[in-house]
N, C-alpha and C positions, 0 to 999 in steps of 0.2 A: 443585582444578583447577590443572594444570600452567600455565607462562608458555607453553608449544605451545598447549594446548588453546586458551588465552583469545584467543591472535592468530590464531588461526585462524578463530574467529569474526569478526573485522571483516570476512572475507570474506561473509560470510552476510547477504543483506538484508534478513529477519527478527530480528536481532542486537537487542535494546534499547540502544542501544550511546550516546546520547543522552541528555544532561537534559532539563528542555524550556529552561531559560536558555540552553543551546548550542543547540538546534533550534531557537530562536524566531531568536537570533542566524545562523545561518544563513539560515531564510528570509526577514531584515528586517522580522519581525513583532513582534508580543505573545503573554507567557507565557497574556493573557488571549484572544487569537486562539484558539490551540491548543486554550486549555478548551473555548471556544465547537463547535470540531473536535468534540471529545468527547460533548458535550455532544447534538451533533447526531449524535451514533452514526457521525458517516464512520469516524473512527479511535479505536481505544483502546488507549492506551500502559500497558503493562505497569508495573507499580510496584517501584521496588526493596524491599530489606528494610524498608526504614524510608519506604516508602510515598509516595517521590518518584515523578512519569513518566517513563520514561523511553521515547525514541521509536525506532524503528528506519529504516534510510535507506529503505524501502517507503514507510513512513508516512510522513516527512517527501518523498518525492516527491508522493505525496496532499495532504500538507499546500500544496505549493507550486501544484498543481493549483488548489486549492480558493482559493487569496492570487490567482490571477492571473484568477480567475472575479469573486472580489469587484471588485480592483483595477480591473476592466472594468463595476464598478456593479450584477454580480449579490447580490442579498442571499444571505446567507449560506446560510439554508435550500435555495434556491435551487441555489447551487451545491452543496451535497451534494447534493441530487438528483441532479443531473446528471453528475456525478463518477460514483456508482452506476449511475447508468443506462449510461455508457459502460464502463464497468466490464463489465457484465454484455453489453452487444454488441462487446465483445473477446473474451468467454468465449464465447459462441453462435458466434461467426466460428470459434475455433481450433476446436469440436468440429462444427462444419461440416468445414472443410477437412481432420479429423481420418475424419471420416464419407466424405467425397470420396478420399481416399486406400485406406481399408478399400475402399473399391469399384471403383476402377479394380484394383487387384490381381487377378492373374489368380488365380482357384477351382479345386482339383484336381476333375476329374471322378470320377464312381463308378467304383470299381474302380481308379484307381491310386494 
């Protein structure tokens, strides 16, 4: 991998670009927070060669979701759910409004 290639990547916010030492230090949490993450299937950090975590700025946006659920006294299970569940009614919304647009479109008639 070229020094292009690599920086090009921290644009990408799939990137593993992340320890969890620096992710945890970002969101103001614990490296043991994060497992907990894992642990509950919200997120899971890709591992480098020698089988560190390492996080991506998606996941640590999730992560900070999930710190600001607890921080308001949801338990943790808790707020994974709920993390998911809104997840999944942003996905139904855009393939809604994706479905809403397919249909206002005007349709050629037969024959032209």
């Amino acid at each position: 991998m070229t020094a292009d290639d690599s920086t090009g990547r921290l644009d990408d916010d799939d990137y593993p670009a992340y320890t969890m030492g620096r992710a945890a230090d970002m969101l103001g949490t614990t490296p043991g927070f994060l497992r907990a993450l894992g642990e509950a299937r919200l997120i899971t950090p890709l591992r480098s060669e020698g089988g560190h975590r390492r996080y991506s700025r998606y996941q640590l946006r999730i992560a900070a979701r999930a710190r600001e659920l607890v921080d308001q006294g949801t338990p943790i299970e808790a707020a994974c759910r709920i993390i998911i569940l809104e997840d999944q009614l942003e996905e139904a919304r855009r393939i809604n409004a994706e479905y809403r647009r397919a249909a206002s479109e005007p349709r050629p008639r037969d024959g032209e």
